[in-house]
Jmol script that loads the backbone (N, CA, C; Angstrom):
load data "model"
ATOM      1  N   UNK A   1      19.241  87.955  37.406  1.00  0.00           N
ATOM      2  CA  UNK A   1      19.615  86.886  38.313  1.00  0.00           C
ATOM      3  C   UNK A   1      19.555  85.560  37.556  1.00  0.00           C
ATOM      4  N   UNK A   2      20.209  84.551  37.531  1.00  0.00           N
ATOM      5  CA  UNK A   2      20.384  83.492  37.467  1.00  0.00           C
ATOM      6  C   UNK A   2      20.625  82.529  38.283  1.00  0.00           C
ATOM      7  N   UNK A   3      19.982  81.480  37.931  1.00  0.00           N
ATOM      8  CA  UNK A   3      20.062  80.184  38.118  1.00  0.00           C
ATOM      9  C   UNK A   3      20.449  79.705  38.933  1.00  0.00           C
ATOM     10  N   UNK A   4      20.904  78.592  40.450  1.00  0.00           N
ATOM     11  CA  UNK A   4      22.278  77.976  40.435  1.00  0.00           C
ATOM     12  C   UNK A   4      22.788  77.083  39.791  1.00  0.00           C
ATOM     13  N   UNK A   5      23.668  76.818  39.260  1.00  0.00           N
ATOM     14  CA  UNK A   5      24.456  75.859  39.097  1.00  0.00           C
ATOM     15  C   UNK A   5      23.851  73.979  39.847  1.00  0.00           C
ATOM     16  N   UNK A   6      24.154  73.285  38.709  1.00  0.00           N
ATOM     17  CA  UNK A   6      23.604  72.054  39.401  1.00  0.00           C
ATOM     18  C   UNK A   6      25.454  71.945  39.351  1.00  0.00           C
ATOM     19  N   UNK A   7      25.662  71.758  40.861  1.00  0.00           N
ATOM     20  CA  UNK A   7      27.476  71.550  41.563  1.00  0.00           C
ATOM     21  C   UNK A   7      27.908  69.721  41.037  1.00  0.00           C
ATOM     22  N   UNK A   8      27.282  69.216  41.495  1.00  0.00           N
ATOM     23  CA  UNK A   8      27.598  67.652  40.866  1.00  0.00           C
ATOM     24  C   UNK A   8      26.055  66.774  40.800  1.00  0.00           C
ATOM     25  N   UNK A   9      26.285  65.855  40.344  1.00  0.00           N
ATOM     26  CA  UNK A   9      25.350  64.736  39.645  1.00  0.00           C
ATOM     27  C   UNK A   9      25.323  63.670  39.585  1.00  0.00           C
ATOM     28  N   UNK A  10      24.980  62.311  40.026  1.00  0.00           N
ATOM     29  CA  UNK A  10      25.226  61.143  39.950  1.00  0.00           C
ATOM     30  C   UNK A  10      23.735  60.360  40.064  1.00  0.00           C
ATOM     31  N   UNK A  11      23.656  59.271  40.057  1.00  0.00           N
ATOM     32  CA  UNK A  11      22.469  58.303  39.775  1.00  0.00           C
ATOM     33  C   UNK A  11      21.845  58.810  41.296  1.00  0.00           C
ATOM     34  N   UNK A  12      20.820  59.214  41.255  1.00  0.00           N
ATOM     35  CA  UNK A  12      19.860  59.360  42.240  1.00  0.00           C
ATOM     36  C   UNK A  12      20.470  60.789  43.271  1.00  0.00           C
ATOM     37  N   UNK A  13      21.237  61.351  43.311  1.00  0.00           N
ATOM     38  CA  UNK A  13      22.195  62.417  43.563  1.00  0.00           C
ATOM     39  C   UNK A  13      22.026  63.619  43.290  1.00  0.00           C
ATOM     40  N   UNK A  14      22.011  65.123  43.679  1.00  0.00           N
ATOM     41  CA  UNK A  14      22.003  66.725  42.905  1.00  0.00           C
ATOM     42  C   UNK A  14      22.437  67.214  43.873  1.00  0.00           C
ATOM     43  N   UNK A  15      23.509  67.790  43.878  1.00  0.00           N
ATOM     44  CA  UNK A  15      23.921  68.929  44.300  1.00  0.00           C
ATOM     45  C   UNK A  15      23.795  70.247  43.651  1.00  0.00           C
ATOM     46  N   UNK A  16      22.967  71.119  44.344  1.00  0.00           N
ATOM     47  CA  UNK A  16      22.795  72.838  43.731  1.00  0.00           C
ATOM     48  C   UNK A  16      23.925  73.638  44.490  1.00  0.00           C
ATOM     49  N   UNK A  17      24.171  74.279  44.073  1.00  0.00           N
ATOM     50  CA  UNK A  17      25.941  75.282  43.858  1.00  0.00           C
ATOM     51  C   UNK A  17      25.101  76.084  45.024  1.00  0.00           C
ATOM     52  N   UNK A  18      25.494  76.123  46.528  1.00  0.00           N
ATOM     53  CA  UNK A  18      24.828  77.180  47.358  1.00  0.00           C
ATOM     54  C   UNK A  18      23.613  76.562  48.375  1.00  0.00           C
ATOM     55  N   UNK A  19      23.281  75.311  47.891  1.00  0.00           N
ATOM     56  CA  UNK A  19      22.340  74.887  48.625  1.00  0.00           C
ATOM     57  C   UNK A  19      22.836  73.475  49.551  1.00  0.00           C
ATOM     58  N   UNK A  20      22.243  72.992  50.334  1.00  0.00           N
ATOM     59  CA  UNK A  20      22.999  71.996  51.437  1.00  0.00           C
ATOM     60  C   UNK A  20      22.254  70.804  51.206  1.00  0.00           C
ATOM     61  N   UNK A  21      21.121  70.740  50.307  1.00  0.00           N
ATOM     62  CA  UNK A  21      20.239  69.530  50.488  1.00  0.00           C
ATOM     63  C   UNK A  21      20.603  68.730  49.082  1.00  0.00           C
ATOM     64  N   UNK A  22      20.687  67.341  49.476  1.00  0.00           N
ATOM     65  CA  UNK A  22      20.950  66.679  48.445  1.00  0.00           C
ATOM     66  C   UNK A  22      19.733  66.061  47.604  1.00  0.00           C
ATOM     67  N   UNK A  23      19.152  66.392  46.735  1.00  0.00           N
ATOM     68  CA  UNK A  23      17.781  66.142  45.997  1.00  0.00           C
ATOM     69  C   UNK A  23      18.378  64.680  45.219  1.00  0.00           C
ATOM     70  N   UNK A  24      17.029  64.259  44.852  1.00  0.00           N
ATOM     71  CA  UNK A  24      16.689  63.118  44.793  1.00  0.00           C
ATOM     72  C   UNK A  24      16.305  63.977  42.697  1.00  0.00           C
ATOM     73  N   UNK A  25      15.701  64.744  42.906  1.00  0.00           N
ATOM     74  CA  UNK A  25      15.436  65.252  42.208  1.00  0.00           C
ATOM     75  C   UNK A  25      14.934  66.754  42.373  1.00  0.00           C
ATOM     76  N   UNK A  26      15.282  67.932  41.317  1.00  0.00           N
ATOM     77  CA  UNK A  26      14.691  69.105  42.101  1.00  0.00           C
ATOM     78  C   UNK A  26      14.571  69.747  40.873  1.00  0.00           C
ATOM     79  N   UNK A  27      14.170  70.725  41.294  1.00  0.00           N
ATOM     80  CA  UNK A  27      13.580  72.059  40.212  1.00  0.00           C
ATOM     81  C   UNK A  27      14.434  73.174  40.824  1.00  0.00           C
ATOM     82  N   UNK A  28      15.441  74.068  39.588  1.00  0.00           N
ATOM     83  CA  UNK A  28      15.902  75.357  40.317  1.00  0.00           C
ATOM     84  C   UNK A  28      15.369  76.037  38.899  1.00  0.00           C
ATOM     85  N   UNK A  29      15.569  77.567  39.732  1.00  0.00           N
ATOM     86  CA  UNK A  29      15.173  78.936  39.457  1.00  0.00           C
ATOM     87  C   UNK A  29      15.592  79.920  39.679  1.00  0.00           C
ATOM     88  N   UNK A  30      15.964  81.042  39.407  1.00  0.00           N
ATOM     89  CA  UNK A  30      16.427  82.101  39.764  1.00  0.00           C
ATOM     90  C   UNK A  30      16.207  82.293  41.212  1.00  0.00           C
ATOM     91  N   UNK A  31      17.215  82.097  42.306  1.00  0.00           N
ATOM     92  CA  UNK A  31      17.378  82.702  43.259  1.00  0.00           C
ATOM     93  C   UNK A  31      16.559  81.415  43.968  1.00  0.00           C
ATOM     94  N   UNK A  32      16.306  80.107  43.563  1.00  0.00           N
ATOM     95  CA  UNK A  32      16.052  79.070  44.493  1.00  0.00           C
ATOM     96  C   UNK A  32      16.289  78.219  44.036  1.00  0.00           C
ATOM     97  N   UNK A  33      15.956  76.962  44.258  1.00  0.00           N
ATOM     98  CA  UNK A  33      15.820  75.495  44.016  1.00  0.00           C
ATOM     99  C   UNK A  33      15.111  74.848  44.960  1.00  0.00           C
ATOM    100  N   UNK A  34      14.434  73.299  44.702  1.00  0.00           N
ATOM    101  CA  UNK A  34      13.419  72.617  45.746  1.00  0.00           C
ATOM    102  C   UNK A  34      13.272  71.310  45.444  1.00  0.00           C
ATOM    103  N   UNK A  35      13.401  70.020  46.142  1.00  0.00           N
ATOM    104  CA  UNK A  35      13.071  68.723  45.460  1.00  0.00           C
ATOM    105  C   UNK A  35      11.726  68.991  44.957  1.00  0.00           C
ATOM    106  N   UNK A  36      12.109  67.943  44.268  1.00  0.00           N
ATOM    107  CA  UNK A  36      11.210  67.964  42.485  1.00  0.00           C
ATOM    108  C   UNK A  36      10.405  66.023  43.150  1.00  0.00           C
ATOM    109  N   UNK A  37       8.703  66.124  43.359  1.00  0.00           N
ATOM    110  CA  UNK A  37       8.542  65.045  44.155  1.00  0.00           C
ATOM    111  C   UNK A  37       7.181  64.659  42.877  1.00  0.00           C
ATOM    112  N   UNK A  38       7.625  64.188  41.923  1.00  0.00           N
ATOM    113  CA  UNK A  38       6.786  63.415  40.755  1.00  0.00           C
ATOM    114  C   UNK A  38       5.501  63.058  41.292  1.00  0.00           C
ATOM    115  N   UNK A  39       5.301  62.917  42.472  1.00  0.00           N
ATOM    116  CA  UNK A  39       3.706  62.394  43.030  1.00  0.00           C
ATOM    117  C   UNK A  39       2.864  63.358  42.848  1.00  0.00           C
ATOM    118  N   UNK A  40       3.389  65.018  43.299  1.00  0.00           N
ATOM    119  CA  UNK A  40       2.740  65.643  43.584  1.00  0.00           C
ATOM    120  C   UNK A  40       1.748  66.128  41.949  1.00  0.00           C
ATOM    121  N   UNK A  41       2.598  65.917  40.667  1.00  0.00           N
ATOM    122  CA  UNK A  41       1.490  66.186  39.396  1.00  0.00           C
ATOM    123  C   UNK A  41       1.542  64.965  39.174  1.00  0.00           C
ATOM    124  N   UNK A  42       1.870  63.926  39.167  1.00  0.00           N
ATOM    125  CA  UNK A  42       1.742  62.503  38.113  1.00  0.00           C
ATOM    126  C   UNK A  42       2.302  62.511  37.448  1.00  0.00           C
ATOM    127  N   UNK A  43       3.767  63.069  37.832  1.00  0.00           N
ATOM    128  CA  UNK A  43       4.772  62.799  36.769  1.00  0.00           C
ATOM    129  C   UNK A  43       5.111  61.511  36.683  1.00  0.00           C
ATOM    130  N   UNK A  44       5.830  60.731  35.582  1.00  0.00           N
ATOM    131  CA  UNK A  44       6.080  59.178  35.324  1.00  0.00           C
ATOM    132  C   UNK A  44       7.292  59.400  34.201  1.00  0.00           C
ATOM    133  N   UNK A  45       8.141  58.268  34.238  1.00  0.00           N
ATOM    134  CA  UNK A  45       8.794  58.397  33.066  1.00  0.00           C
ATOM    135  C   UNK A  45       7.947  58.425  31.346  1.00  0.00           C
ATOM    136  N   UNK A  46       6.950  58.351  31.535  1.00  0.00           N
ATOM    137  CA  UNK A  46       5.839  57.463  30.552  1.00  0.00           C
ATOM    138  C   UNK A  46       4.226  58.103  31.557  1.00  0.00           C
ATOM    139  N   UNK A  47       3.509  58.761  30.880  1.00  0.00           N
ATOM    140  CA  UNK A  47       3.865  60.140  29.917  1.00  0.00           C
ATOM    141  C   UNK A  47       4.984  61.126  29.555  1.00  0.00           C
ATOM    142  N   UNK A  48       5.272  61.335  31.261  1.00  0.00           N
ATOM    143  CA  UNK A  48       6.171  61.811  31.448  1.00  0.00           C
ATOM    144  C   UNK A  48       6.332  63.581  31.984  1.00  0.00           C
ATOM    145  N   UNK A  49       7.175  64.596  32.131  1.00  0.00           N
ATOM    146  CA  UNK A  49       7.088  65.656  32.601  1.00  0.00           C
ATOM    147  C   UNK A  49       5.506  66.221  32.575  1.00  0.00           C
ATOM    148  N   UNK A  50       5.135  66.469  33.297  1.00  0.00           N
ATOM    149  CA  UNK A  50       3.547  67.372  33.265  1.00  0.00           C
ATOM    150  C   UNK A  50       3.805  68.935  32.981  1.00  0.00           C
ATOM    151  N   UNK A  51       2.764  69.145  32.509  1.00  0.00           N
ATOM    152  CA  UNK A  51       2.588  71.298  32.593  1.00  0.00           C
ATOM    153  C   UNK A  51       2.168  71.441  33.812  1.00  0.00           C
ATOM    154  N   UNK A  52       2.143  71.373  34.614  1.00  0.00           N
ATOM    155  CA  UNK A  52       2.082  72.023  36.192  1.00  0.00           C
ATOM    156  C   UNK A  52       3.617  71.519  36.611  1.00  0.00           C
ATOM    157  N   UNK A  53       4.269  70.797  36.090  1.00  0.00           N
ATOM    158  CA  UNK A  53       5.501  71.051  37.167  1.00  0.00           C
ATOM    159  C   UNK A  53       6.531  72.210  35.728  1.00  0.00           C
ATOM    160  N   UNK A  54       5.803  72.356  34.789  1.00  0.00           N
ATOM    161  CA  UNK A  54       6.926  73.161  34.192  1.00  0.00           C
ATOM    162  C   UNK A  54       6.466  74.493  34.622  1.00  0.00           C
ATOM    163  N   UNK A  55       4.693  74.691  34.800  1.00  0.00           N
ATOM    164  CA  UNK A  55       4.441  75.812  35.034  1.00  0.00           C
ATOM    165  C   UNK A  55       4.797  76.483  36.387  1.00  0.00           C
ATOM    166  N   UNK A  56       5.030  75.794  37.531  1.00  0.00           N
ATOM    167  CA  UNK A  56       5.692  76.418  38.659  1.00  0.00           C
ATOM    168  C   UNK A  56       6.969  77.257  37.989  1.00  0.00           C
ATOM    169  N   UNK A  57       8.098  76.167  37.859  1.00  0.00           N
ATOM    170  CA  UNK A  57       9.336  76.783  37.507  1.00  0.00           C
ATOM    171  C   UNK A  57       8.883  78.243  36.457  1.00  0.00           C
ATOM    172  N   UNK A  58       7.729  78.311  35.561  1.00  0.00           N
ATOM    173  CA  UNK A  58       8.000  79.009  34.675  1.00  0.00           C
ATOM    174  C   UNK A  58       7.252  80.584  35.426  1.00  0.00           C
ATOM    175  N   UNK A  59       6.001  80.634  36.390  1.00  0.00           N
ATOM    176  CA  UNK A  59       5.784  81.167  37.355  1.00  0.00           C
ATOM    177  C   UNK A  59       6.937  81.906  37.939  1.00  0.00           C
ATOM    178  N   UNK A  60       8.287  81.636  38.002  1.00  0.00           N
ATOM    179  CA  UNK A  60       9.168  82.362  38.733  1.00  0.00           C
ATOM    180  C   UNK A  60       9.915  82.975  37.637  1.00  0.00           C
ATOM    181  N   UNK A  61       9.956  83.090  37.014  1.00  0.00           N
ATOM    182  CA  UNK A  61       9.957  84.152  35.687  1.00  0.00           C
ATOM    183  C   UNK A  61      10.933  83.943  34.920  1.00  0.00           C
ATOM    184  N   UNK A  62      11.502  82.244  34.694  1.00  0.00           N
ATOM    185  CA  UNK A  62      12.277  82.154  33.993  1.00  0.00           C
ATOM    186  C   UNK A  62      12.510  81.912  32.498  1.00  0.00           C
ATOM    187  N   UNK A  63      13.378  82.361  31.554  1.00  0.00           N
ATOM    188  CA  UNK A  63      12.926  82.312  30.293  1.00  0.00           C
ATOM    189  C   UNK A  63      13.220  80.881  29.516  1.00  0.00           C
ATOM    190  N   UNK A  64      14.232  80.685  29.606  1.00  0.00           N
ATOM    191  CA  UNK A  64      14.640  79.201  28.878  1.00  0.00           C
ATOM    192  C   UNK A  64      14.308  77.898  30.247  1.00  0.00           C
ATOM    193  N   UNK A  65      13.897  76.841  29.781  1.00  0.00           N
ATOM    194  CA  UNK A  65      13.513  76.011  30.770  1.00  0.00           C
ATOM    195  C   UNK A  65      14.274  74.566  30.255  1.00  0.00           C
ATOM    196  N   UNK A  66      15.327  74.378  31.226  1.00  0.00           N
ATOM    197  CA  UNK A  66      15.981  72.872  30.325  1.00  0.00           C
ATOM    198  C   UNK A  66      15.615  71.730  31.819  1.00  0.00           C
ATOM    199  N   UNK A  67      14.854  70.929  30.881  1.00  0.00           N
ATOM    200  CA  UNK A  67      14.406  69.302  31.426  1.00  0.00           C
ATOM    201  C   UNK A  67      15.310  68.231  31.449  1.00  0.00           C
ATOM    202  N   UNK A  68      16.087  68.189  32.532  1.00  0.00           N
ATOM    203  CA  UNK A  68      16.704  66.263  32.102  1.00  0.00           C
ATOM    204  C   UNK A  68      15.747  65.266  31.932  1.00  0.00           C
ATOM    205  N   UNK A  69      16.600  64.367  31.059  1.00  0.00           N
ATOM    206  CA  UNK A  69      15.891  63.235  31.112  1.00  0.00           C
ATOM    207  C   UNK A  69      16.341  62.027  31.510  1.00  0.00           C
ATOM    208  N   UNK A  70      16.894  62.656  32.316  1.00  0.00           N
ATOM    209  CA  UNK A  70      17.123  61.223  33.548  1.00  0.00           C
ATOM    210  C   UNK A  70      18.996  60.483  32.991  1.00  0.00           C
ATOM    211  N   UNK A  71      19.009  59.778  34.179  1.00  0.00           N
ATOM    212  CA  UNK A  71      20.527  59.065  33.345  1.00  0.00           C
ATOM    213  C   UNK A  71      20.309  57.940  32.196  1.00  0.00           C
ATOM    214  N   UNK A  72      19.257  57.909  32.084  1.00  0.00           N
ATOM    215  CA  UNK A  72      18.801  56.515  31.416  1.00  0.00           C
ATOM    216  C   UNK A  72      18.144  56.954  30.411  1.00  0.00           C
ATOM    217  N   UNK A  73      17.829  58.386  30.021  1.00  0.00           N
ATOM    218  CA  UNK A  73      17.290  58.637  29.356  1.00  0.00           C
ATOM    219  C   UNK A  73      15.593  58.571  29.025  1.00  0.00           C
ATOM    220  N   UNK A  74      15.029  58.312  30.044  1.00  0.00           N
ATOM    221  CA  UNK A  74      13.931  57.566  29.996  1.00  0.00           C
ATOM    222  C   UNK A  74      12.860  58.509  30.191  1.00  0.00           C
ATOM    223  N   UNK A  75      12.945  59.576  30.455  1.00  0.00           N
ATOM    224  CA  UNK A  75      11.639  60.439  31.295  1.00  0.00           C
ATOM    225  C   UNK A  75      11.293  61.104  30.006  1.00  0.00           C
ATOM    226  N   UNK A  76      10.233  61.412  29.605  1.00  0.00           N
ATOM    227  CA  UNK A  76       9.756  62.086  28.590  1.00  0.00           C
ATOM    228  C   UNK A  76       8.775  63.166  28.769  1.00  0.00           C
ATOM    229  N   UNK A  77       8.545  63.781  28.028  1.00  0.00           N
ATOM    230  CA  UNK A  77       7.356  65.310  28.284  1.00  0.00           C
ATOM    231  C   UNK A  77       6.281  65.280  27.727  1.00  0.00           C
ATOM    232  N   UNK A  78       5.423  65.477  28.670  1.00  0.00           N
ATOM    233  CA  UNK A  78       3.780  64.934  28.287  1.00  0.00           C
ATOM    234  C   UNK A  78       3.067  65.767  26.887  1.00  0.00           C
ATOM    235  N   UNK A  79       3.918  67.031  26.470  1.00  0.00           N
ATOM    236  CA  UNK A  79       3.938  67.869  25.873  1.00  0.00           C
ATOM    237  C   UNK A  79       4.630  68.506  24.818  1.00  0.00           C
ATOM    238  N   UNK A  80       4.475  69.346  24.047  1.00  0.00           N
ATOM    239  CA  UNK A  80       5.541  70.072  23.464  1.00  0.00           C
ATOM    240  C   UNK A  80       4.881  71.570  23.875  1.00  0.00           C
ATOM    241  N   UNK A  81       6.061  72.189  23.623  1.00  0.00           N
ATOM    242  CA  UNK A  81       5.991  73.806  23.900  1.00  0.00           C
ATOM    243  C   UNK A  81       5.382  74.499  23.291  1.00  0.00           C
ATOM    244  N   UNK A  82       5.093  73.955  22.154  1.00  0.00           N
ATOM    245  CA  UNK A  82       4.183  75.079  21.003  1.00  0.00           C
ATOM    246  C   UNK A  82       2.914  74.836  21.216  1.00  0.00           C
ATOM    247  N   UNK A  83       2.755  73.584  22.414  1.00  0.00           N
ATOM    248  CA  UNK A  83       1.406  73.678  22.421  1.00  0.00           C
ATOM    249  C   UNK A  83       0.726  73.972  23.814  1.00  0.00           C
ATOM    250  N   UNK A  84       1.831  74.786  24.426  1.00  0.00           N
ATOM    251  CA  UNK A  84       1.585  76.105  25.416  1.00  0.00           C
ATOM    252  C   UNK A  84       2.678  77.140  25.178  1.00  0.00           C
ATOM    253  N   UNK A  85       1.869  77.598  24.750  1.00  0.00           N
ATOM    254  CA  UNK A  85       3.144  78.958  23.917  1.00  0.00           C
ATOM    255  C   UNK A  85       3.097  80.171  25.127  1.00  0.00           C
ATOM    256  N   UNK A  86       2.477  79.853  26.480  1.00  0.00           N
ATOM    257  CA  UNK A  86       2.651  80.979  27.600  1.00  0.00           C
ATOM    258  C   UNK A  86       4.053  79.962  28.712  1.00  0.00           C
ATOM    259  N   UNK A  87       4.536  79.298  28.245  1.00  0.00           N
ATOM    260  CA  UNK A  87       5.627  78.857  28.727  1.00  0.00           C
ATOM    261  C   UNK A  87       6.821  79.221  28.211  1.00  0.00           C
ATOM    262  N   UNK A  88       7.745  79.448  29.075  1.00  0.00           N
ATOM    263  CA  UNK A  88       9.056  79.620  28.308  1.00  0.00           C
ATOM    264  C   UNK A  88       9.660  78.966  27.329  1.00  0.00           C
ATOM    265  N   UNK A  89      11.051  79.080  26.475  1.00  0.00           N
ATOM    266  CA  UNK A  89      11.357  78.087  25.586  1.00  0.00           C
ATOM    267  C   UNK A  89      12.422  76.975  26.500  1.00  0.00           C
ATOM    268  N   UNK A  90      11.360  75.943  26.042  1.00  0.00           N
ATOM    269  CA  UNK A  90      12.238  74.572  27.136  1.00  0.00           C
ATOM    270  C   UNK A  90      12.978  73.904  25.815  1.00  0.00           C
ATOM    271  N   UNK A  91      13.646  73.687  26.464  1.00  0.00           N
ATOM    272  CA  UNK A  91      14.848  72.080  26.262  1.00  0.00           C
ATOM    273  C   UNK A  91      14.902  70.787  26.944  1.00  0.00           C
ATOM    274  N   UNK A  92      14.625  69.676  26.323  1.00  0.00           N
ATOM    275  CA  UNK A  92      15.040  68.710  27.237  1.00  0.00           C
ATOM    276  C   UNK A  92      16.832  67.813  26.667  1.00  0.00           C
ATOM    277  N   UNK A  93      17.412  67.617  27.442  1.00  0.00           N
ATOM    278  CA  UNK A  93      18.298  67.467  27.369  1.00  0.00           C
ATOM    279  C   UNK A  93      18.809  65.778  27.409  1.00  0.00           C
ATOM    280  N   UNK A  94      19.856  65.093  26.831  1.00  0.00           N
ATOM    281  CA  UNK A  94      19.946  63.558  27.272  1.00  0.00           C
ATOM    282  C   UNK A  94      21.483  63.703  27.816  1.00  0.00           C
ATOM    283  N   UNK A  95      20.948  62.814  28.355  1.00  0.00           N
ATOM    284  CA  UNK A  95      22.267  62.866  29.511  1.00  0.00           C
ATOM    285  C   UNK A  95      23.333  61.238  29.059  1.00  0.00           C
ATOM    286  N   UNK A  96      24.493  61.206  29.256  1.00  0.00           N
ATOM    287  CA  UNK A  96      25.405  60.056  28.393  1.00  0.00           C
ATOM    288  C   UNK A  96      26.006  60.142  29.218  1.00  0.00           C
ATOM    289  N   UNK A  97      26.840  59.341  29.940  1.00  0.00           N
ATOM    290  CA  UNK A  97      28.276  59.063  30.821  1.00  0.00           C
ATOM    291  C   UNK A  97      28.742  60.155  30.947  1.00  0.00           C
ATOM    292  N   UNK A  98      28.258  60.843  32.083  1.00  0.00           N
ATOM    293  CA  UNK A  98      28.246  62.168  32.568  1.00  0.00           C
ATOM    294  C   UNK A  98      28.511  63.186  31.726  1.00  0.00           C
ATOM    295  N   UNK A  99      28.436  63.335  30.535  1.00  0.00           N
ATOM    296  CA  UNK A  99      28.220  64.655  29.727  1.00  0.00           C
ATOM    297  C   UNK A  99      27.610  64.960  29.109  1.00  0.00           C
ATOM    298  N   UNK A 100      27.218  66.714  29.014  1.00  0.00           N
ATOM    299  CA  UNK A 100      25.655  66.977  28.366  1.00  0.00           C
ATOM    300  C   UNK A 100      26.206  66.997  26.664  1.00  0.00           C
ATOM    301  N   UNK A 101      25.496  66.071  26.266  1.00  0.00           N
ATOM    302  CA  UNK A 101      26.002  65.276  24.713  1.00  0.00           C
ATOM    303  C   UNK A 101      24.575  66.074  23.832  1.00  0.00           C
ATOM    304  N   UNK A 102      23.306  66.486  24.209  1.00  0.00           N
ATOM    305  CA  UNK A 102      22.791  67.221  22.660  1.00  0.00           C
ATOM    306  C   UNK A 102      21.693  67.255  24.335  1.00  0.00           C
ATOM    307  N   UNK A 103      21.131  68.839  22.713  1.00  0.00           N
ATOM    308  CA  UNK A 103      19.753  69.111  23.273  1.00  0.00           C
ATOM    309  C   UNK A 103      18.366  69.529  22.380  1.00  0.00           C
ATOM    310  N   UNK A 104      17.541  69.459  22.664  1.00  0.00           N
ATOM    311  CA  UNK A 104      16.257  69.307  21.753  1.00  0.00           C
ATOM    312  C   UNK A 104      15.598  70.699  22.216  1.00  0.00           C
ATOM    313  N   UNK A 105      15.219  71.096  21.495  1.00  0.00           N
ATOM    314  CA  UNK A 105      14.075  72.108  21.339  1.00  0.00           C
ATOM    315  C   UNK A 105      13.124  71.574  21.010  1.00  0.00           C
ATOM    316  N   UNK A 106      11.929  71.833  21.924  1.00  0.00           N
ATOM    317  CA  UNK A 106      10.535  71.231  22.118  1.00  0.00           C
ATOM    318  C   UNK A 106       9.498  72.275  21.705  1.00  0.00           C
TER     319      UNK A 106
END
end "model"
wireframe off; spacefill off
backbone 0.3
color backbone group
């Protein structure tokens, strides 16, 4: 099983391919998706992504894990991957005038 599809994208905007709610921000997964609400670990652009919000997503048994980083580029990961090697292999990705232009292995 895979993923859905993120359907369109715009500044503050997500549409998931199958789902009706328009996120602000969200987390998908095989066979779901859910707004993604930064309060709940202390996420910030600065540190930035936490290991409890990668470890949910990774909890649902997915193998590659790709992170935006916002339209602005700004959100960063409190972490790298090698230094939880029981997480999947993530990517964070930068986002440019709507196209996915490079991605990083973390």
């Amino acid at each position: 099983m895979s993923s859905p599809e993120i359907a369109s994208l715009s500044w503050g905007q997500m549409k998931v391919q199958g789902c009706t709610t328009l996120y602000k921000d969200c987390k998908v997964w095989p066979g779901g998706s859910r707004a993604w609400d930064w309060r709940e670990t202390g996420t910030e652009h600065s540190p930035g992504v936490q290991p409890a919000d990668v470890k949910e997503v990774a909890e649902k048994g997915v193998q590659t894990l790709v992170i935006g980083r916002g339209m602005s580029e700004a959100l960063k990961l409190f972490f790298r991957n090698a230094s939880m090697p029981e997480f999947p292999k993530i990517y964070n990705y930068q986002y440019n005038h709507s196209l996915l232009n490079s991605w990083d292995t973390l």
